[in-house]
ROKOLKE-868996 format. One record per residue: residue in one letter; x negated, y, z of N, C-alpha, C in turn; residue number from 1. Coordinates in nm, 4 decimals, always signed. Layout:
residues N
REC  pagu    n_east   n_north      n_up   ca_east  ca_north     ca_up    c_east   c_north      c_up  rokol
REC     A         X         Y         Z         X         Y         Z         X         Y         Z    NUM
...
***
This chain:
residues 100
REC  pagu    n_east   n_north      n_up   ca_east  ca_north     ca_up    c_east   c_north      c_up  rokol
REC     X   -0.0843   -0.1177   +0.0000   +0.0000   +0.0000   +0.0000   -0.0892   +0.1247   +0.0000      1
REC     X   -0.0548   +0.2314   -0.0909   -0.0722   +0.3711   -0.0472   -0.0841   +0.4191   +0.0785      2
REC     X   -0.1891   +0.5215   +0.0700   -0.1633   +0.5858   +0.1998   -0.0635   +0.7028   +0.1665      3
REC     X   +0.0353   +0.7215   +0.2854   +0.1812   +0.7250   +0.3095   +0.1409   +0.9236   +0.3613      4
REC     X   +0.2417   +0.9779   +0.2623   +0.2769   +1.1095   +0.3779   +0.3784   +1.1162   +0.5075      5
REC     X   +0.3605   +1.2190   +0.5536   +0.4220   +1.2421   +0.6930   +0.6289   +1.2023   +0.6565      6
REC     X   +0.6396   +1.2378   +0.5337   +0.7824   +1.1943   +0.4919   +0.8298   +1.0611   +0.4663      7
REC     X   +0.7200   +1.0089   +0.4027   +0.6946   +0.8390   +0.3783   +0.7323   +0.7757   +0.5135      8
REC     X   +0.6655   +0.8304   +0.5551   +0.6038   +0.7274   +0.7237   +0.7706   +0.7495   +0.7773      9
REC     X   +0.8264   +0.8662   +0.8025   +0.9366   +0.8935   +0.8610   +1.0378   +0.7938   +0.7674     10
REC     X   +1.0209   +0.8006   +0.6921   +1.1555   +0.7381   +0.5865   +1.1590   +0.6209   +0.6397     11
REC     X   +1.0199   +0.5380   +0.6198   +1.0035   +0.3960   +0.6735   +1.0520   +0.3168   +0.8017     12
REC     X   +1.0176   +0.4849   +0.8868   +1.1094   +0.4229   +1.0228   +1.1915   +0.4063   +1.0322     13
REC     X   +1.2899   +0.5035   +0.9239   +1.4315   +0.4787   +0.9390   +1.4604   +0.3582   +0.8950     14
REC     X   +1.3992   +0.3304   +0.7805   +1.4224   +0.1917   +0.6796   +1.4432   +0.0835   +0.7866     15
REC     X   +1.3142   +0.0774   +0.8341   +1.2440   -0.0356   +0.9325   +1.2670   -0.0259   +1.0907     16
REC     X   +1.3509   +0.0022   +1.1427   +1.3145   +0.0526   +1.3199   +1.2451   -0.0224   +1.3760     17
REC     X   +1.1975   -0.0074   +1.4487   +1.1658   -0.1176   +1.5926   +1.2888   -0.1946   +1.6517     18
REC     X   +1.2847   -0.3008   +1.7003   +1.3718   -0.3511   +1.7710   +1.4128   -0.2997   +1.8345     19
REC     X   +1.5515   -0.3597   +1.9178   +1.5868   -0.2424   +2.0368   +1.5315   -0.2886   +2.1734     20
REC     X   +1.4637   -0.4244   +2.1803   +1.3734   -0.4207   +2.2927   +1.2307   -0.3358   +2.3263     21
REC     X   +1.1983   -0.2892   +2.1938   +1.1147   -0.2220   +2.1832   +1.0565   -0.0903   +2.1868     22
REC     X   +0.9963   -0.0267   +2.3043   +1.0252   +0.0703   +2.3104   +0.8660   +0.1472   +2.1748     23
REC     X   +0.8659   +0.3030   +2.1494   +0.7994   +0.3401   +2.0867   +0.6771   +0.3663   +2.1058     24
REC     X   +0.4995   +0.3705   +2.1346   +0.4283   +0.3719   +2.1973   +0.3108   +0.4430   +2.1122     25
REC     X   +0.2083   +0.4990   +2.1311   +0.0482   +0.4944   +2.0886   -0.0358   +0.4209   +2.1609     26
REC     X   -0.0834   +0.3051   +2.0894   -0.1404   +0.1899   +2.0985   -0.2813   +0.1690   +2.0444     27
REC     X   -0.3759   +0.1128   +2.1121   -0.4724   +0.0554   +2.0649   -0.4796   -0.0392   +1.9495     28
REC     X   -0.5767   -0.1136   +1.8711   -0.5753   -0.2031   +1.8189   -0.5423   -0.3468   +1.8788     29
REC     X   -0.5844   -0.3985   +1.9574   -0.5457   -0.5095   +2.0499   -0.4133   -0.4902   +2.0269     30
REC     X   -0.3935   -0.3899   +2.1329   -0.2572   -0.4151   +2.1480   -0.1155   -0.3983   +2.1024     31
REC     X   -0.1691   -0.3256   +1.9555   -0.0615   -0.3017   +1.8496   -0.0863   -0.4518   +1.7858     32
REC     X   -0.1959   -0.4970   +1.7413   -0.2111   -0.6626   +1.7288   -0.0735   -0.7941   +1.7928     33
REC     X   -0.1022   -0.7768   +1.9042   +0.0029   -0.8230   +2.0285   +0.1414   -0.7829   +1.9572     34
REC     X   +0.1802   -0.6657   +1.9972   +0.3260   -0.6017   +1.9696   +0.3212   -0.6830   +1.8271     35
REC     X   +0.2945   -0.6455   +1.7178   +0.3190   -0.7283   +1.5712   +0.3255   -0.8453   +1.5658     36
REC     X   +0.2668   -0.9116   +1.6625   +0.2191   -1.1118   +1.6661   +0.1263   -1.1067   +1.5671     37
REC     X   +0.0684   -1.0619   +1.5577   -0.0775   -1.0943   +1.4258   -0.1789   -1.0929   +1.5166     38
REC     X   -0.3029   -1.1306   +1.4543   -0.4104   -1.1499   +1.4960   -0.5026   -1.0348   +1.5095     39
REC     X   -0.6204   -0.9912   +1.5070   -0.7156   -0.8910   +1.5150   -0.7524   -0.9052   +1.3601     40
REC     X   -0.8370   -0.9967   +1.3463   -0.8902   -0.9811   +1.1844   -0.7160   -0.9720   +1.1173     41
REC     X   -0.6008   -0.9823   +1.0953   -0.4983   -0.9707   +0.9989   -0.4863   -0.7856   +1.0397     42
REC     X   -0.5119   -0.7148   +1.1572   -0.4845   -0.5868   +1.2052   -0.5826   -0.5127   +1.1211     43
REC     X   -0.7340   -0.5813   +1.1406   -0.8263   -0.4951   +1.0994   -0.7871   -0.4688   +0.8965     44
REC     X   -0.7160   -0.5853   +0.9004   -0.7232   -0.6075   +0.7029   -0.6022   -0.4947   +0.7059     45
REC     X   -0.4953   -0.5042   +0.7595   -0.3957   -0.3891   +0.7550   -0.4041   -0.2469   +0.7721     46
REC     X   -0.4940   -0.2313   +0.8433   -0.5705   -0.1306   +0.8545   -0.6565   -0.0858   +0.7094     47
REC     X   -0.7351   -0.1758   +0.6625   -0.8045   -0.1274   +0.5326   -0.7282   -0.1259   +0.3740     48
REC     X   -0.5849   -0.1767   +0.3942   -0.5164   -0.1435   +0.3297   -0.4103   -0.0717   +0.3162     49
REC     X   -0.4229   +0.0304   +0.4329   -0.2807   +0.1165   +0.4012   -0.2336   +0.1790   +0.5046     50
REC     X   -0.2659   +0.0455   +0.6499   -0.1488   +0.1040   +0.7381   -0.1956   +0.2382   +0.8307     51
REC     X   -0.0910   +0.3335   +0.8529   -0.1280   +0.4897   +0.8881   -0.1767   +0.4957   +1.0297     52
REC     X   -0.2946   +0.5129   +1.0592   -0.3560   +0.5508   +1.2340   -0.3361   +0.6929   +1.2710     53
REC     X   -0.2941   +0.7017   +1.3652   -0.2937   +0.8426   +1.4333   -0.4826   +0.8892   +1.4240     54
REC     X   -0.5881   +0.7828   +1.5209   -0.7038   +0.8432   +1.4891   -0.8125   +0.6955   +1.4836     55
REC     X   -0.8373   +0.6882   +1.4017   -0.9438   +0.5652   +1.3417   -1.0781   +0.5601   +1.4597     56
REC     X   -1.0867   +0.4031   +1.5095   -1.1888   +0.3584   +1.5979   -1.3248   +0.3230   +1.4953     57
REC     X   -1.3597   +0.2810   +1.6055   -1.5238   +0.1817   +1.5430   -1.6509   +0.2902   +1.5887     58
REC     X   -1.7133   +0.2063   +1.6022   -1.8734   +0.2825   +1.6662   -1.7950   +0.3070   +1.8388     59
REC     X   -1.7692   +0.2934   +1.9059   -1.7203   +0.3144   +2.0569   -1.6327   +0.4059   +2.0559     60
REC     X   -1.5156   +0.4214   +1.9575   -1.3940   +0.4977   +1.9455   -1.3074   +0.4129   +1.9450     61
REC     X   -1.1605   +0.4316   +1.9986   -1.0109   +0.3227   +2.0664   -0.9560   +0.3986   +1.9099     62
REC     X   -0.9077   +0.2886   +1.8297   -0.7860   +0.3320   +1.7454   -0.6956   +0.3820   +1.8357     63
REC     X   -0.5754   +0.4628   +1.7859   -0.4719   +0.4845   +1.8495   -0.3598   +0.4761   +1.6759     64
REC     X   -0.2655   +0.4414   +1.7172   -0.1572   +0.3617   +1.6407   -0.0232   +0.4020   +1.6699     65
REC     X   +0.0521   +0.4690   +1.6480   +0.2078   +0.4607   +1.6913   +0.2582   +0.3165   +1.6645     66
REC     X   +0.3108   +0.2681   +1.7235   +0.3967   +0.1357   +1.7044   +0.4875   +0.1037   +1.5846     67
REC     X   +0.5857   +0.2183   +1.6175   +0.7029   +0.2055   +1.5173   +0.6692   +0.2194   +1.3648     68
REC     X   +0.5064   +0.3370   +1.4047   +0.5007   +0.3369   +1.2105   +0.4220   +0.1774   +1.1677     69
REC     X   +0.3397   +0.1007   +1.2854   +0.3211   -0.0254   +1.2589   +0.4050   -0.1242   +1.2215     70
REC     X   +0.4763   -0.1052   +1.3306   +0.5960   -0.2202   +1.2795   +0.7224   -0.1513   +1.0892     71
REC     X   +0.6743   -0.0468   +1.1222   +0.7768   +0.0212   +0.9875   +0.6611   -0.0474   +0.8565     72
REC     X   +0.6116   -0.0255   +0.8877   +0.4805   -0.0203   +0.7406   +0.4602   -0.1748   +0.7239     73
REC     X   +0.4740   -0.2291   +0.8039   +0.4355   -0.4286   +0.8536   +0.5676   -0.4617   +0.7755     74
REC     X   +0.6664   -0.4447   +0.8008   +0.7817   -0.4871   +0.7617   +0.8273   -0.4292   +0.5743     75
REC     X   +0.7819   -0.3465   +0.6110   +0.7761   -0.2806   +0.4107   +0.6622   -0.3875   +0.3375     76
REC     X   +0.5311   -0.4001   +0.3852   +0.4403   -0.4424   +0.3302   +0.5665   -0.6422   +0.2949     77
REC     X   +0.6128   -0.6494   +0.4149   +0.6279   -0.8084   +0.4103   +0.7516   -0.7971   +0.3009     78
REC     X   +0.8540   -0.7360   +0.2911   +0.9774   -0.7130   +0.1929   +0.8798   -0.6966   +0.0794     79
REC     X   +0.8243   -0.5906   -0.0034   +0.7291   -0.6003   -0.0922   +0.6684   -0.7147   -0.1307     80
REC     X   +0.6256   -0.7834   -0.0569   +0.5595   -0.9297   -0.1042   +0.6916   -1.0321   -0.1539     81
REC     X   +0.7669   -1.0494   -0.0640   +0.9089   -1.1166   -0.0987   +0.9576   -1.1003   -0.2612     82
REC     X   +0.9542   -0.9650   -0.2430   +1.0536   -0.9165   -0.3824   +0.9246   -0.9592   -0.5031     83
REC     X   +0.7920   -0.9521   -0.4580   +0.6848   -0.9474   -0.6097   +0.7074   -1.1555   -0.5699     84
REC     X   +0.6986   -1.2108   -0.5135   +0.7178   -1.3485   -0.5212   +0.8721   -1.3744   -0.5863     85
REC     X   +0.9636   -1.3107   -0.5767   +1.0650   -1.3501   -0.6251   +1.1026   -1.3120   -0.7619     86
REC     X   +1.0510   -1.1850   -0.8147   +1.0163   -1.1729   -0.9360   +0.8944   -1.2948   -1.0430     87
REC     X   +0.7985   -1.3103   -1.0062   +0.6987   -1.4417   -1.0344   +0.8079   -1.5315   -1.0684     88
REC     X   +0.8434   -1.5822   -0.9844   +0.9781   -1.6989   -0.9530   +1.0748   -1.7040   -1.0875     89
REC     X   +1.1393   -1.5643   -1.0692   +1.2424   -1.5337   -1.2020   +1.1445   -1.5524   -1.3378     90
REC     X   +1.0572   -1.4776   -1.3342   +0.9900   -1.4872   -1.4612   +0.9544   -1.6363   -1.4802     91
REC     X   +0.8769   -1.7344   -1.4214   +0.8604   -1.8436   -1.4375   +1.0044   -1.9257   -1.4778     92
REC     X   +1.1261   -1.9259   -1.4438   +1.2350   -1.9697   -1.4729   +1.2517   -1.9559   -1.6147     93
REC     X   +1.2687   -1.8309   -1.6279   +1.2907   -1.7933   -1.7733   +1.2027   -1.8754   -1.8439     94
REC     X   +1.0692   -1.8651   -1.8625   +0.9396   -1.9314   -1.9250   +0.9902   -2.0840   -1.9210     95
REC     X   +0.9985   -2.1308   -1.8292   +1.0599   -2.2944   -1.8271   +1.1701   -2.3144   -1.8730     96
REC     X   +1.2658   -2.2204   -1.8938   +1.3974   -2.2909   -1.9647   +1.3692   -2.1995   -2.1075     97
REC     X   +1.3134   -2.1328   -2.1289   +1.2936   -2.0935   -2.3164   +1.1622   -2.2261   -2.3677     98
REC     X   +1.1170   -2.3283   -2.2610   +1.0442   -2.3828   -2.3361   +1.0657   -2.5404   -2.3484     99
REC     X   +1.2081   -2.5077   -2.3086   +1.3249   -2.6236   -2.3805   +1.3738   -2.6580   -2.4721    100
***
């Protein structure tokens, strides 16, 4: 994914909320990791592709993360994959029944 403007990011939340057990937070890496159920290396890869940090760690700096735009942007990224697999899918159909 693109990196997202301040309107993007907002849209997404609406798209995507957080659960309602969930409250809204600025989070570390760990522990935005945790909140998502993913791992560290799947956080760090989400991170280098797209997803929006309040202020970027590494060298003895704490990411900090809003939650909701994690979980908003996590949940777009996973619908996106769905819909490009289900397109593949359609197209392959077609291809197999025109080569009847």
């Amino acid at each position: 994914m693109n990196e997202l403007s301040e309107a993007e990011i907002e849209h997404l939340i609406e798209r995507f909320p957080l659960p309602d057990d969930r409250d809204d937070a600025i989070l570390g890496l760990g522990d935005t990791a945790l909140a998502l159920g993913v791992s560290l290396p799947t956080m760090q890869r989400y991170l280098k592709i797209g997803l929006p940090a309040i202020k970027r760690g590494g060298m003895g700096r704490l990411w900090r993360i809003r939650l909701a735009v994690a979980w908003a942007w996590r949940q777009a990224l996973m619908t996106e994959r769905v819909e490009k697999k289900a397109k593949v899918q359609r197209a392959r159909s077609v291809l197999t029944c025109q080569r009847r």
